[in-house]
Structures are given as C-alpha cells and as structure tokens.
LOKOL-412718 format. One record per residue (C-alpha): x, y, z. Coordinates in pm, whole numbers, plus 32768, in hexadecimal, padded with zeros to 4 digits. Layout:
BEGIN
XYZ...
# end
This chain:
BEGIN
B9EAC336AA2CB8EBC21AAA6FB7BEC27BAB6DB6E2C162AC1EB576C152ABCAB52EC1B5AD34B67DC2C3AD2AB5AEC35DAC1AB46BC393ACAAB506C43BADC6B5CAC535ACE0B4AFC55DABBBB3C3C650AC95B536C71AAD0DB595C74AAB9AB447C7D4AB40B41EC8C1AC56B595C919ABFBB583C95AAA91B44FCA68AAF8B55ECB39ABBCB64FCC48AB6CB7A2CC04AB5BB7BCCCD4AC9FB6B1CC4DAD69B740CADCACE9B865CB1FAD91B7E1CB5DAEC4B70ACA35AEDFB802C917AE7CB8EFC97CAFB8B794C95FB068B775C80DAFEEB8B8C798B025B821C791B187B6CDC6DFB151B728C5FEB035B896C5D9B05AB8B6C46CAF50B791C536AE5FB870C6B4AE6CB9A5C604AD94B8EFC569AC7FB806C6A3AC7EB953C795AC76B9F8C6C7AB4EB8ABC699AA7DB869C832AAB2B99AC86DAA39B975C7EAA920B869C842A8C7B8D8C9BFA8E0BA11C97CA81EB909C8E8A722B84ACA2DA71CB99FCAFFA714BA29CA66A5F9B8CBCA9BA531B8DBC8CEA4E3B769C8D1A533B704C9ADA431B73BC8D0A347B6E9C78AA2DDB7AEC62EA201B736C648A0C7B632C505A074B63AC43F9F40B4B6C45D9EA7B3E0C34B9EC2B37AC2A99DC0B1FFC2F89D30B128C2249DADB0A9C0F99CC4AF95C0279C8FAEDFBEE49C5BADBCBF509BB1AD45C01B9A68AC34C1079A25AB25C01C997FABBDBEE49A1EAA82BE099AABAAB3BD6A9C2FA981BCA29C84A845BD679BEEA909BEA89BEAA985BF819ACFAABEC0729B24AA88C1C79ADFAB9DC27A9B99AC74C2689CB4AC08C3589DEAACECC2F89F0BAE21C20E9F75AE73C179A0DFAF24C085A19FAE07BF8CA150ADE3BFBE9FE6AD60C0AA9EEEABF8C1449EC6AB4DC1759D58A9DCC2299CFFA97AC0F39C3CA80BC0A79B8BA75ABF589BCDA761BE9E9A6FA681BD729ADDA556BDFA9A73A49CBDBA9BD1A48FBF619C06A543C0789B71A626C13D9C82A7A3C1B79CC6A83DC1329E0CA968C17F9EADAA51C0389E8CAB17BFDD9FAAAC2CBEEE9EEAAD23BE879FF3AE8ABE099FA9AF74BCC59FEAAE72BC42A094AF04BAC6A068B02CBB4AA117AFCFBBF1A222AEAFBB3DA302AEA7BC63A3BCAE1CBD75A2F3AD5EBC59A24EACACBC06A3B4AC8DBDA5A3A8ABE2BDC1A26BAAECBCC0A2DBAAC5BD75A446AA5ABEC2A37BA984BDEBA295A8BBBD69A3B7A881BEB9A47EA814BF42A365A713BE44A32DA696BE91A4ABA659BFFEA442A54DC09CA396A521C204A3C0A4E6C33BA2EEA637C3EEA359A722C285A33AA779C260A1D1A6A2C0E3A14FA73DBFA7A110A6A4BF2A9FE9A763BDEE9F87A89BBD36A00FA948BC0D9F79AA88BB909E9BAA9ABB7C9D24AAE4BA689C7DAC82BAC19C61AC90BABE9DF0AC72BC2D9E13AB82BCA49F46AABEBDCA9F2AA9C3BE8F9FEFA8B0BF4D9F67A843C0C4A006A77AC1D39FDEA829C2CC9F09A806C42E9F94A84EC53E9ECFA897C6399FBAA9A8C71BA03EAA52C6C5A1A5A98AC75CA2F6AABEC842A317AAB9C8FAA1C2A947C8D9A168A8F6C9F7A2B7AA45CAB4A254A9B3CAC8A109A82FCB15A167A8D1CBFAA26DA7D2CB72A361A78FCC15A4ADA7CBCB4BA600A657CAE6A603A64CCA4AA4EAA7ABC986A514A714C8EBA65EA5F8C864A57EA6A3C794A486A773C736A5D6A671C698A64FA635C5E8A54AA77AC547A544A70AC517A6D1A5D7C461A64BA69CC368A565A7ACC33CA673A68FC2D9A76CA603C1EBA68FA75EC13DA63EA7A6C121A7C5A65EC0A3A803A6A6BF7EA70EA7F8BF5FA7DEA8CFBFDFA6C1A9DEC0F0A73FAA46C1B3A5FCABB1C224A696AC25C2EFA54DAB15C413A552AB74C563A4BEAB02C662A3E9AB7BC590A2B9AAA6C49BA2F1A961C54CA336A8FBC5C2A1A3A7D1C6A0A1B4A706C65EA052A678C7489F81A526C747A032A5FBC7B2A190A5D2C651A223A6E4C5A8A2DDA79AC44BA25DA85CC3B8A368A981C2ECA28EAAABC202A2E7AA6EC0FEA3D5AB95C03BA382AC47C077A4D3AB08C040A591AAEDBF83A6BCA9F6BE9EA71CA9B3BEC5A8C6A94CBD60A8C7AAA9BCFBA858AB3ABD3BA99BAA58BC05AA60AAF6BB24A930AC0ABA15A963AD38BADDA958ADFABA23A826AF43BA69A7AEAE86BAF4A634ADBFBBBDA721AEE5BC58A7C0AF96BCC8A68AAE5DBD41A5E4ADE7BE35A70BAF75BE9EA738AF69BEEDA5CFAE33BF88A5B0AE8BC04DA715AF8CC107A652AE9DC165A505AE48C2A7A566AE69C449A529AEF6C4B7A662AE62C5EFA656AD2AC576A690AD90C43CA76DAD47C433A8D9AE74C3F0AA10AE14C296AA3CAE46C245A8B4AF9AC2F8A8B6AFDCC249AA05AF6FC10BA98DAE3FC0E2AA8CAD03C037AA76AC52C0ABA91EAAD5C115A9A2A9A5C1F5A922AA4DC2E7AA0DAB55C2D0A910AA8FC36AA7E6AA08C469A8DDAB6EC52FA8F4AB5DC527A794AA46C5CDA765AA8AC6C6A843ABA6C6FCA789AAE1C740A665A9EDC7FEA72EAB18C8ECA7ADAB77C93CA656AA13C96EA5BBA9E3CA7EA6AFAB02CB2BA6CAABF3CAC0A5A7AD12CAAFA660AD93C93CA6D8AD72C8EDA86EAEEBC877A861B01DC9C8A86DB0FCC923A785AFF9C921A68FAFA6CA54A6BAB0F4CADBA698B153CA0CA542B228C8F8A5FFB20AC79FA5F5B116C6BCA6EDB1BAC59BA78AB156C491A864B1D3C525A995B145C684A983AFF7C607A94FB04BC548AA93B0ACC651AB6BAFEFC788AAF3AED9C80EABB0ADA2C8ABAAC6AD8DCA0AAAD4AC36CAA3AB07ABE7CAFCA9A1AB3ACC47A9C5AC9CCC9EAA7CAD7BCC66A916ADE5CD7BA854ACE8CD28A735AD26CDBAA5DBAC54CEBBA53AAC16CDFEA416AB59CD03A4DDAA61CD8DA573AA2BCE6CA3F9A9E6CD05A36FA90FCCBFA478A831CDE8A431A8FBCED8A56BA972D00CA55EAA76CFF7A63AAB86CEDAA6D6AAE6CF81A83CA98DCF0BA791A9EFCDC9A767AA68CD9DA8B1A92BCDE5A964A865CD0DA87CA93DCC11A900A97ACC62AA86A8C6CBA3AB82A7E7CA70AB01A8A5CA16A9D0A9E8CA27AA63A951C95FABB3A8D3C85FAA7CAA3CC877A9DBAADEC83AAB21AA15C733AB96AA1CC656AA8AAB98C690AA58ABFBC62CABCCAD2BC538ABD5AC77C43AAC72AB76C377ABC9AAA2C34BACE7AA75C4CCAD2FAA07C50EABC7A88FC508AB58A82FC388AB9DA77BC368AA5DA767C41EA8DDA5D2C46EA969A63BC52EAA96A767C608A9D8A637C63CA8CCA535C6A5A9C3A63EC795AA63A654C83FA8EDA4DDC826A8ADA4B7C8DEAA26A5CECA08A9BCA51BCA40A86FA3B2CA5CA92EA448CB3CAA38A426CA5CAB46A52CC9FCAC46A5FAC8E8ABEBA663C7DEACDAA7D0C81FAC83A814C937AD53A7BDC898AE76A921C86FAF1CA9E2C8F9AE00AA7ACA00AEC2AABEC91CB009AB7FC832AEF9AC37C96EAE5CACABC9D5AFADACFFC8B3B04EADFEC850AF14AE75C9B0AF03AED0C98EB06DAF86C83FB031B04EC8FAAF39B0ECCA38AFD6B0D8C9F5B142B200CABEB15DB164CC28B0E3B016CBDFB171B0E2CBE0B2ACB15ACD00B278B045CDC4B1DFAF8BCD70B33EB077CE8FB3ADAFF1CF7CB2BDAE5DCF54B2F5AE7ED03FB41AAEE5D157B347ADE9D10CB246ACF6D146B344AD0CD2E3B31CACD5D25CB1A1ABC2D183B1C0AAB1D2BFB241AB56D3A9B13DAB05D2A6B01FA99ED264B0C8A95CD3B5B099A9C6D396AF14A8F0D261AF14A7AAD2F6AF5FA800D41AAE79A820D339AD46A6B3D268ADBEA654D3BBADA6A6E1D3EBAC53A689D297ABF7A52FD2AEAC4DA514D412ABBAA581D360AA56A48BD251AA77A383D339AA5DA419D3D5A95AA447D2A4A883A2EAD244A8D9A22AD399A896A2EBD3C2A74BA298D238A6EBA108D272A71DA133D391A667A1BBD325A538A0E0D1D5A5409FAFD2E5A555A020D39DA41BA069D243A36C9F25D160A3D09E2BD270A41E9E5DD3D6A38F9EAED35AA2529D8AD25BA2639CB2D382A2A39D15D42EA1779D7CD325A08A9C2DD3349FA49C2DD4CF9FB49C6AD5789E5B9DA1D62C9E489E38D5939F849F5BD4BC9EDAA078D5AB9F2A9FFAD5F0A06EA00AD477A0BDA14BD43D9FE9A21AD52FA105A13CD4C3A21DA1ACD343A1F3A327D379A196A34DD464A2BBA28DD367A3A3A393D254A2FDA4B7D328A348A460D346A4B8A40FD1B4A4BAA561D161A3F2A5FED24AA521A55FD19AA612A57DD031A587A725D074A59CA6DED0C3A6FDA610CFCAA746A69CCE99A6AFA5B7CD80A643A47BCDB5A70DA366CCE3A64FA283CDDAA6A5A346CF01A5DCA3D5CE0CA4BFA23DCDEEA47AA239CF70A489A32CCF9AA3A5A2DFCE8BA2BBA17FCF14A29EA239D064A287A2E1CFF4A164A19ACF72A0BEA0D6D0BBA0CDA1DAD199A043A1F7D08B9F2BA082D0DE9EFFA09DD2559ED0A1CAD20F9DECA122D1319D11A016D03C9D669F93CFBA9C3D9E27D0439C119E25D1369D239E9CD27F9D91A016D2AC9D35A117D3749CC2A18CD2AB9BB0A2E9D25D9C36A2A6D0CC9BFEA441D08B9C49A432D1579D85A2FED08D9DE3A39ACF3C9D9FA4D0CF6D9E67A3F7CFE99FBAA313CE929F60A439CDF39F73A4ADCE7FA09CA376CE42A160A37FCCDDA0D7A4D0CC9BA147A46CCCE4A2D5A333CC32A283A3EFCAE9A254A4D9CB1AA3A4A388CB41A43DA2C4CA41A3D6A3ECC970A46DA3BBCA0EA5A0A22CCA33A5A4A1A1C949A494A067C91DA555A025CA8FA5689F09CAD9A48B9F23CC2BA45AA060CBF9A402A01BCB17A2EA9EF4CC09A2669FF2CCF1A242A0EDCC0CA1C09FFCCBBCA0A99F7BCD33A06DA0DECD7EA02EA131CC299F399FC6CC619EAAA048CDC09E04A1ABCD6B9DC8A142CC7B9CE6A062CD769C35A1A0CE4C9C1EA272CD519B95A16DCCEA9A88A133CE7C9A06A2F5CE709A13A2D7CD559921A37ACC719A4FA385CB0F9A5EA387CB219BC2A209CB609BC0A1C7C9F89BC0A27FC9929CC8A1D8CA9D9D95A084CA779D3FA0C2C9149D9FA14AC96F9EF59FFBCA659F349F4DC95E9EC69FE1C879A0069FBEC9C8A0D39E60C9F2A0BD9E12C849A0FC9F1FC861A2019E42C9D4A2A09CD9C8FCA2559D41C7B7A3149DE0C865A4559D25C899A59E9C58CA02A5969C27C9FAA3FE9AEBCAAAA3A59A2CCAA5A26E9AEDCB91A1E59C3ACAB8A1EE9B63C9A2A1239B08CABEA01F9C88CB11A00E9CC7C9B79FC89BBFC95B9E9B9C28CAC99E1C9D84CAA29DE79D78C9219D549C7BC9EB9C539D7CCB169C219EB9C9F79BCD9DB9C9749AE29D73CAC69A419EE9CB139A2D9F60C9AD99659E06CA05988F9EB6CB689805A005CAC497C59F89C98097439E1BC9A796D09CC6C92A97299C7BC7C497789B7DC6F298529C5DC6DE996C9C6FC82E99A59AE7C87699829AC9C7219A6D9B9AC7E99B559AFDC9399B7E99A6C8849B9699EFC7C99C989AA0C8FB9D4C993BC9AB9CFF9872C8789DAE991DC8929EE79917C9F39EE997BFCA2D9EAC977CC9429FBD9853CA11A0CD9799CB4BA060966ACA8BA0A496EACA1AA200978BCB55A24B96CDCC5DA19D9764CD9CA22B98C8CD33A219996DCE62A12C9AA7CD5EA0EC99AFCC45A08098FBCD559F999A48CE139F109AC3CCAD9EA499A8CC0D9E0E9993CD779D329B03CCF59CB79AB3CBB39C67993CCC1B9BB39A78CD129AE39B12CBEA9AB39A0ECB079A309997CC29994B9AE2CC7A98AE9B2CCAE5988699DACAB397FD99C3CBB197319AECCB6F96569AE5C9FB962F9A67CA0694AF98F9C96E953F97A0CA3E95079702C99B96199845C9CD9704984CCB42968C96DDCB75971A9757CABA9868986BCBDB984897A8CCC0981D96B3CC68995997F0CC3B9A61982BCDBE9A0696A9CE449A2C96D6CD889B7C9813CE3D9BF0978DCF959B8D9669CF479C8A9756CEF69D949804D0179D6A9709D1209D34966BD0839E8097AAD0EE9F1397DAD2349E6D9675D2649ED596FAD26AA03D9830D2E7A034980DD4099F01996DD4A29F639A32D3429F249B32D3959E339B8ED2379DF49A05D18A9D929A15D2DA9CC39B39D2759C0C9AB4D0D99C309962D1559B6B9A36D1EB9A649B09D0B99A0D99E8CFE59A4398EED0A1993B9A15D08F981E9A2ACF1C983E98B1CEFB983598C6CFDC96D999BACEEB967F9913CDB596B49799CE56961D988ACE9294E2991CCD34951D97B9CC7994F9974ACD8593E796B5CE6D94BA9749CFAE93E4963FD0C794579626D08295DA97CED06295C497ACD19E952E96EFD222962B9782D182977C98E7D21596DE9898D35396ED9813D37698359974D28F98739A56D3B897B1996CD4D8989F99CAD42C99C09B3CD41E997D9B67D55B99079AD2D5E99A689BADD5189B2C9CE1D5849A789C83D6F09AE69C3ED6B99C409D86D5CE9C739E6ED6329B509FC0D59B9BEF9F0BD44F9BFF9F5DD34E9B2F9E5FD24D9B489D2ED34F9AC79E02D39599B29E44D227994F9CDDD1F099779C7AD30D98989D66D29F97A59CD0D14F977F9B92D207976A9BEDD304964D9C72D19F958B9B61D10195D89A95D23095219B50D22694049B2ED0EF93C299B2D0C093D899CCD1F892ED9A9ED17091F699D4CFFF92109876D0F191D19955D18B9092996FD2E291399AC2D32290EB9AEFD4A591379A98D44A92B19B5AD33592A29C6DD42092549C18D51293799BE4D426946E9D44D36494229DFFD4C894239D5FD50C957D9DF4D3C195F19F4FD3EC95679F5AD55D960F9EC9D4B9974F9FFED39C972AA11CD4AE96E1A0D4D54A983DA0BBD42D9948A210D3F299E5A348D35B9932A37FD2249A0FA1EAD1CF99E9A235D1D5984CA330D0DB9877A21ACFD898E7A13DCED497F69FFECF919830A070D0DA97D2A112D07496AAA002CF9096139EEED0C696629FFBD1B795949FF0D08A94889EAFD06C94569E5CD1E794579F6DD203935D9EF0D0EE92919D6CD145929B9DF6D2D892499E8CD23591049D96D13290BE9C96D25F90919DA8D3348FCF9DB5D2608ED79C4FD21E8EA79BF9D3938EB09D1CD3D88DA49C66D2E58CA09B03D3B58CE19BB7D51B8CCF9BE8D6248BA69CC5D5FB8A849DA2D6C08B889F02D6008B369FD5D6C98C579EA6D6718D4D9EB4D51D8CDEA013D4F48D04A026D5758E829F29D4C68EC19F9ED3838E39A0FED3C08EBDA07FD3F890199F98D2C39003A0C5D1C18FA9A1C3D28890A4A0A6D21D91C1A045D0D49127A1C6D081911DA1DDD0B99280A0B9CFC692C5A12ECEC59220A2B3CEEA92CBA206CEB893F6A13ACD9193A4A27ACCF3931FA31ECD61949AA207CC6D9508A21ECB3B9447A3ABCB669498A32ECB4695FAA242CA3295D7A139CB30966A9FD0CB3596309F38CC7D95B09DD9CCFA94F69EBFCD5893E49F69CBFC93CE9DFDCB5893F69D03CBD792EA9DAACD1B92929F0FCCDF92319E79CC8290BE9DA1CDD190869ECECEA991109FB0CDFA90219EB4CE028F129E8ACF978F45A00FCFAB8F1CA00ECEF78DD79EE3CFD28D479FA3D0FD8DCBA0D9D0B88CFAA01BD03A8BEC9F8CD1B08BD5A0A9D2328C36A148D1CA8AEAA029D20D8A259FFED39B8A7CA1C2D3778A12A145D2D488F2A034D3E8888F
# end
C-alpha cells in the first residue's frame, strides 16, 4: 500500500489518536469518519487492522534476531605520540573520531588533556570542515564552566587533533543522584551551566547537543560544559550559502540526542540560541523532578520524531512523581516533591519548553534570572501569562467537552459555596499549623543557641545539655522534612548538627567521649553547610559557622588518626579568610583567621616535627593578633584566640631542642595564665577557663622542666594535678578534665622520675593509668589517649626497674617488680613502633624512644641475671 507524502500527513494525527482508543470506542469513531474523511477512513481501516491482527497474533513481541557488531577498532595505541602528545588511554569514541587522556611530552608544561583525534578526515571534507568549526569556537571561549582548548594542530603523519581540558568528573545527571542533592542545590550548579551557555551565545556559538552527559561536575562541584562538536556558529547563517555549507549544517542538523533536542531541530528549522534553551529546560525538568517531560519516556517506550512533535508538556508538579525522587532530593514524600515544584518552577519549566522558539525565554540571562528570582523567593516573570497560555491551548484541544462541561457549571454552583466553606476551614487549619511550626521552631532554636549557651561553662551540666540539644535536633530534623530546603532552617540544622558534635566529642572541651558519634553529626552539619553556601555564600554568619563546624572536625579527625584532618584544616583555613574578607567581619573574624593558619601549623608540627616554618607561622599569627587585641581590646573572640595561639607558641617553642626557644616557651605560657586568670577573675563560675588553667599550668611544668627548670616544674605540677583532680569531682562524666588530669599526673611522674624520685614516679603513673582505664571506650581508641596510657606505662616501668636495682636482697620482690617493669616497658615500645609504622611524630619517637628501649634491655638483662642466681 503506497501513501503520498501529503496522504500521510493527513492520516498520521488519525492513527495516533486511534491507537489511544479501545477497541470499542475505535469502532465507533471510524464509521464517524467515514463521514468527515471519507479517502483518509479506508487506508485508516486497513492499517488498524493490521495492526490488531499484529497484536493478536503476539508478532510484536518479538523481534529478528541481529548479527553482533563487530567491536569497535582503532587507529591508535596507548603510548603512541600525535603531535606533542603521549597516549595514555582511550576515554570515548564518536562519529568524529576517538578521544584519549594523553600527557604533553614536549617539555613546554606538564599536563593530561583530553585528545580529540578525529577519523578519515582525507575522505570526508565534511567532518573535516566540522572538526575545524569546533576547533575555532572553542578558541572564542574562555570560561571557567567550558572545558579549555589548550592546543590544536596536525602531527606530522596527517592526523588532526584537538587539545582540551580534561575533567575528571562524573556526568551532571549522576553526580546529584549520587550526592542526593536537594532541589536548591540542583538549581545552583544549573546555573552554572546557564552561566557557560550565556557566555558561548554571547560569542555567537549555539552548542545544539546539551545534556546531562555533557555537563561533568569536577571534584571541587564546579561545572565543565564539554562537546561543542555539533555547535553552531549564529553568524553562519548571514554567510554565502555554498553547496559545502549545505551538507555540513544538514549533517550536523541531524547530530543530536533527541531527548534533549528541541521541535525545530527534529523539524529541521532554523538552529537558534532558542534552540539550546529547550534543552535546558529539558535538563531543568529532570533535575527537579526526575521524571522526563515527554510520556513515552516516562512509560519505558521509545521517543520518536513525531511524538516530540505533537506532544504538549504536562505541568510537572501535575506527574505522578516517584517516591524515590523526591527521597534523593532530600523529601519525604512524592506529595513533597510536588509542591517544591508547583507554581514558579513549573511556570520556568513551561516557559522555556514552549514549542515555539519565540515564546521561550529570549535569552540564557533572563531563564537564569527567573531561577535566581524562585530561589530568593521573589516572583518570577514566568508566571506572568502562564495560565492564559495553559488555557487557551487546553481549549484548542477539547473544544468538544469544554462544550459540554459548560452544561455542568450550573450544578456546580450548589458545590462551589459548600467547598468555600471547606476552604476557609482549612486557612483556618492552615494558619493554626503555621503557628505551630513556628512556636515549636523558636523553641527548639532557644534550647539550641541560647539555653545551652547559658549553661555550657556550668559544672555538671553536660548531660543536661547532651538531651537538651538532641531533643531540640529531633524537633528541627521534624521540621526540616516539613519544611523542605528553607536556607534559613538548613543553617539551623547545620549548626544543630555542630553543637551536638560538641557535646559528643569536641576535642578539648566538654564531651561525652563518643568521638564516632560526634564525627558523623559534623558531618552531617557539613553536608547542609555546602548546599548552603551554594545558596548563601555571601552570608557571613553562615560561613562563621561553616568554619566553627570544619575548625573541630578537623580536630576530630586528627585525635581518630584520620587523614582527612588535613584536608579540613585546610578548608577552615579558607573559611575563616573567606568570614575576614566579607562585608560585616569584625575583629574577631581576623582573629579566627591568624588562629587557625597557627592551629594547621601546630597540627603538621605533632605529626612531622618542629621546624622554622612552623615557628615563622605561629609568630606571625601572634603579630597580627596582638595587634587586634590592641585595636579591639574588649573583644572576648580576639582574646580567647590569641590565648590559643600564645598555647601554641609555648608548646612549639618549648620542644624545639633550643635553650633560648625553651625560655621563649616558657614566657608564651606565663602570658596565657594572665589572660586567663584575668578572666577567671571575672567570671569565677566558668567551668571551661577552669579547665583552660589546668591544661595550661601542666604545659608550663613541662616547658620549666624543658629549659631545666626541675623545682618550679615541680611545683607548678602540683598545683596542675590539684586542679584536675577537683574538676574530675565536680564533672566526673566529662572527658576533657579527665584527659587533662591525665596529662597532668604524666607530667608529674615524669619530673619525678627526671629529679630521681622514683617511688612518686610510681604513684603518680598508677594514678594516670587508673584515670585512663575509666574514660570512655571510643575516647581510648584516639592518639592522645593512647600515647598518655604509653607514657604512664613507660615512666611506671622506667622507675620499676630503677627501684628494683636499689631494693633488698628480696629475690620474689625483685622479680615482680622486674616482670611488671618489662610487661609496661614492652607496651611502650609496641606503641612507639605503631608510630614509626605510621610515619607519626611522637615525644617517644623524638628524644625518648632510645631511653625506653634502653630500660627494656636493662630489664631483661636483670631479668636473666636474678634466673641465673
């Protein structure tokens, strides 16, 4: 049966509407057709029929089986050299060519690129004229989302290449399936794509192939726009029409993913930016909802030409959206979802996918101002008319019913004041929840910000503030499903996050001692800190909190032995310049900033040792912060920091192996016990200067014993162990008293045992290790604990065997004594041994790896000798 071109396009729109019937109502309508399309009703009748015998006898079930084709081959080998390129591996295959990672081997700069190697060139002037149209937009555009062209050219054997940018990165699509990102956050890396589109339509360059596989996001979340080698220059179309011309822009007119393509490319229109517009709207649909704009899709068929041509876009708020979405989207519900996406977004979704060009957004700016607008709350220019267009095409399409449902509005009418009535009811309602969402919001900020503010520094109050900030996070993880992402209540929550961290386990304050628990809430509050800085970056409270919360997780990671801690202390670090250079900083932000640089310098001094870099460092962090106290002397944040970095200096100082540096030591801590006693003096019921003083007087004992100060160490340690013990009693579930008096009871025994006082050096190290055995299990799993219990256990054994050689001719004394002493010394040294495995610095690996060692020879050496007697 042969059918006309113009036959066709008569009977195509029939056969569509047909096929959506039953076989009843089909029926009925062909004899009505016979009337109104009497040449169309035959063809229609014979081609429905077969198509139902089709579907009787099951033949479309089924598919001819295919002969496989063949693997695909190549030109080129990994190492082969094209131009100044090495090949390192093949990453993708097209039409054009292949694409390799590849290493510059010139020696000009060391770098991979993605190599664009395109084949038969010499035989096909076509792609070759393509390959030089993609060479020279890409030359036209420089921007920080468009992947670089760094070199073009031919090698000497003929071959063309083109040199990119390589991204490593996963595809726009996967990397916020993966991340699970909320809507918010989707719209922002949109708009970066928006931003790179603009800039490539500016320079006259329509892309014409975009889609999620071509936008990579890269491991720092930044958006590389990829693949222009479909592009379209807009300038082309005021050029002499030649015959090359023609063939190039038919062929490149049919390069495309017709997902993503827009009418006039399937209808083979005029190409314009309008064109990448419907694309991205495309993308846009499926960011926000996950579902595609187009039913067949949507149901698991196929997309052809001609049902991209003849759907009409569904409102997408209206779809039957999948649970799963709106879970990886951060929703607790598919109704969720659906609201987050009702009324601008879907006026934005709509707008840019209209069928004609002309009634889309007239420029990449405008559809990104219409975002920006929706994610700041304020109207967007969208919706102006959307409904008017809705309507008008619905009433194009079903004339018929709407003629008849004008015969049923009268009867509504009864309807209409019955569900007014329900209508001010649920105001009511919805009002009525408001307030409750609000009261319960302030209230749980209250307990989070300000009650547990009030009491954070009281002895004894860490359980009370453990309950009242996970109940305060439970109501604020309640509301937060309710809510969806409301900036305002992701920075709630992220702070949320943070403070319950602290109970758990901030290291050197108040906490419970769960550092695992604590991680994973840091985490969590970190996580909503990033989708918020995408959505606020400017916000400087924001960013303070960003950094409190990096500034501590760091800390964590370091005490878990985690190489994590460097990247975080490096990302405080830009937290706190970020906080000091944004409108509103105080001198407190620039005290934040000096303080951490000085606390990443402390950190890579206990892994890797002292140096001059590290001293320059905290000096310089101790210039500028003397100067803001000076310029800001009542400013508690300027004062609390420059007390750290004094700590700092001291404990650098100190321990560098220098006399004169040991003094300087020495001097930093007299000058942060008058800063704190000064505040103590004012505030005598501040648990945490308490606990401050404490930890501050041990590391002055250690560095008078450091610079040969024996007697005063002696002294200042003591008043150090009186301290501890008292704040032990008055906060015993604690563990940061209990870590500091266990570094203070060390610290004792080992000025005892350097004065020769053995039998206190004994006492004191017992007291530690009994101090160690009870703080919590997931605390002993951290560095710090573990050195303190190796060092009490090596100082305990140290004196042991000293006090065996000065006791009685007591052999069974001897021999427990001796036994006990190499037990404990072989424990030392296991750890120390841990240590060097780990490439970590220690006191034990630096100055007193050789006397434990020694101590464990002597031990064995006597050991055999009392066998021997």
């Amino acid at each position: 049966m042969k059918i006309s071109p113009e036959t066709w396009k008569k009977i195509d729109p029939l056969l569509t509407a047909a096929l959506d019937m039953t076989g009843a109502e089909r029926g009925a309508w062909l004899e009505g057709l016979r009337t109104s399309h009497p040449e169309e009703a035959p063809i229609l009748a014979r081609m429905l029929a077969t198509h139902e015998r089709a579907e009787r006898d099951r033949e479309m079930e089924t598919v001819p089986q295919l002969a496989p084709l063949p693997a695909p081959s190549s030109a080129f080998a990994e190492g082969d050299r094209v131009g100044p390129f090495r090949l390192v591996r093949p990453i993708g295959r097209g039409g054009m060519g292949e694409v390799w990672l590849a290493e510059q081997a010139d020696g000009r700069v060391t770098r991979q690129v993605a190599l664009k190697l395109p084949s038969s060139l010499e035989a096909n002037e076509i792609r070759a004229e393509r390959f030089q149209r993609e060479r020279d937009i890409l030359a036209k555009l420089a921007h920080p989302n468009i992947a670089r062209l760094y070199d073009a050219g031919v090698s000497e054997s003929g071959q063309p290449y083109l040199a990119m940018e390589y991204v490593a990165g996963e595809a726009l699509d996967k990397q916020v399936a993966a991340l699970k990102l909320p809507i918010a956050a989707r719209l922002a890396l949109l708009r970066q794509v928006l931003s790179a589109v603009s800039h490539a339509h500016r320079h006259l360059v329509v892309h014409r192939d975009l889609k999620p596989a071509n936008i990579l996001i890269d491991a720092s979340g930044q958006v590389k726009l990829l693949d222009f080698g479909i592009a379209k220059l807009v300038e082309d179309e005021t050029v002499a029409d030649t015959g090359a011309r023609r063939d190039l822009t038919r062929l490149g007119g049919r390069v495309m993913t017709l997902r993503y393509a827009a009418p006039e490319q399937v209808a083979e229109g005029a190409v314009t930016t309008a064109t990448d517009i419907y694309s991205l709207g495309v993308i846009l649909h499926e960011l926000v909802t996950g579902e595609a704009p187009y039913r067949a899709l949507r149901e698991g068929k196929p997309l052809t030409d001609v049902m991209l041509l003849q759907e009409e876009i569904a409102v997408a708020s209206s779809l039957p959206l999948a649970m799963a979405s709106a879970l990886e989207r951060g929703l607790a519900s598919s109704r969720q979802l659906a609201r987050a996406v009702a009324g601008d977004l879907d006026a934005i979704i709509l707008k840019a996918l209209r069928r004609d060009p002309a009634a889309r957004y007239a420029s990449v700016e405008l559809f990104d101002e219409d975002i920006a607008r929706h994610l700041d709350r304020r109207p967007v220019k969208a919706r102006a008319g959307t409904w008017r267009y809705l309507a008008g095409r619905f009433a194009v399409r079903h004339r018929l019913p709407i003629a008849m449902a004008a015969t049923v509005i009268v009867t509504m009418a009864v309807g209409l004041v019955m569900a007014e009535h329900e209508r001010r009811v649920a105001v009511v309602e919805k009002a009525r929840a408001e307030r409750h969402f609000t009261s319960v919001r302030k209230l749980a900020n209250a307990f989070i910000f300000d009650v547990n503010a009030e009491i954070e520094n009281l002895p004894g109050s860490l359980k009370a503030r453990e309950m009242l900030v996970k109940t305060s996070l439970d109501y604020l993880d309640a509301l937060q499903a309710e809510a969806g992402n409301d900036p305002a209540l992701m920075f709630e929550l992220a702070a949320a996050y943070r403070k319950i961290g602290d109970v758990q386990g901030l290291p050197g304050g108040a906490n419970t001692g769960d550092l695992s628990a604590a991680i994973g809430n840091f985490e969590k509050g970190r996580r909503l800190f990033v989708a918020l800085d995408a959505l606020r970056p400017d916000d400087i409270n924001s960013v303070r909190e960003h950094w409190n919360l990096s500034y501590n997780l760091a800390k964590a990671y370091f005490m878990k032995d985690d190489s994590r801690w460097e990247a975080e202390i490096a990302s405080a670090v830009v937290l706190a310049e970020r906080a000091a250079a944004l409108p509103g900083a105080t001198p407190g932000d620039r005290a934040r900033s000096a303080s951490t640089l000085s606390e990443q310098a402390l950190l890579g001094k206990l892994l890797r040792g002292p140096s001059q870099e590290v001293e320059a460092v905290i000096r310089r962090s101790i210039s500028i912060l003397e100067s803001l106290a000076r310029e800001a002397p009542g400013d508690a944040t300027v004062r609390d920091n420059l007390i750290l970095t004094y700590e700092r200096a001291g404990k650098v100082l100190s321990s560098s192996g220098r006399p004169a540096a040991a003094m300087e030591g020495v001097e930093y801590y007299r000058k942060v016990l008058v800063l704190i006693r000064g505040v103590m003096a004012a505030n005598p019921n501040d648990r945490k200067m308490a606990e401050t003083e404490q930890s501050y007087l041990t590391q002055l004992s250690v560095a008078l014993s450091q610079s040969g100060q024996l007697l005063e160490a002696d002294r200042t340690i003591a008043e150090a162990v009186d301290r501890g013990a008292e704040l032990v009693a008055r906060d015993p579930k604690n563990v940061a008293p209990a870590m500091g008096h266990l570094g203070a009871l060390n610290t004792a025994a080992l000025i005892a045992y350097r004065m020769g006082d053995h039998p206190r050096t004994v006492r004191f190290g017992r007291e530690a290790l009994a101090v160690a055995a009870r703080i919590p299990e997931d605390t002993q799993k951290t560095r710090d604990w573990r050195g303190a219990s190796a060092e009490a256990k090596a100082l305990v054994g140290a004196a042991l065997l000293g006090s065996a050689g000065r006791a009685a001719p007591d052999r069974g004394r001897q021999l427990a004594m001796l036994t006990e002493a190499r037990s404990l010394l072989a424990d030392a040294v296991a750890f120390v041994d841990q240590l060097r495995a780990e490439k970590l610095d220690s006191k034990f690996v630096k100055g007193a790896d050789d006397e434990i060692r020694d101590a464990l020879k002597h031990c064995d050496e006597a050991l055999a000798k009392l066998a021997r007697a």
